[in-house]
C-alpha positions, 0 to 999 in steps of 0.5 A: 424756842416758843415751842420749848417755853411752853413744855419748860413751863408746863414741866415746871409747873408738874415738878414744883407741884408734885414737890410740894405735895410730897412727891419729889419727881427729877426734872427731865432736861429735854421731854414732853414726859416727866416719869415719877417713881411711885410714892412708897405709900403706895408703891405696891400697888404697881404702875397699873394699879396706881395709875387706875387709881389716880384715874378713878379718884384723882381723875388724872390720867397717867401711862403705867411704867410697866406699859414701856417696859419690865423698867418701867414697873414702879413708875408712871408717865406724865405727858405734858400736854395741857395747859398750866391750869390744867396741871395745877388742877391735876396737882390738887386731884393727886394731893387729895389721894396721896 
């Protein structure tokens, strides 16, 4: 249970934040992961490009969509592995490139 707090919270934490920078992202029922589709801002960039991007300058790192699959493609992969400041400070980086 203390194990399933955590990653319920860290999720939380990812959606809530995302959300209120524009990036509206469903919330996994049961994962360590939360994929998000693309902003269509800049969508056409694709998974790998984005993903780049948003280590480049947001220096957050996420897996490309594509990486799992042609499905993939269009979205990337969040691992909920750091902590709830961790995220937020990751939110702030993503706000400043969307």
């Amino acid at each position: 249970k203390e194990i399933t707090d955590v990653y319920r919270e860290r999720r939380d934490t990812l959606v809530k934040g995302l959300g209120r920078i524009g990036w509206e992202i469903d919330k996994p029922k049961a994962t360590m992961f939360v994929w998000g589709k693309i902003p269509e801002a800049v969508s056409g960039m694709g998974s790998v490009e984005f993903s780049k991007l948003l280590v480049r300058e947001a220096k957050v790192a996420v897996s490309p969509g594509i990486g799992f699959g042609q499905y993939g493609e269009g979205y990337v992969r969040f691992a909920l592995v750091e902590n709830k400041h961790r995220i937020n400070q990751a939110i702030r980086g993503i706000k400043k490139v969307l």
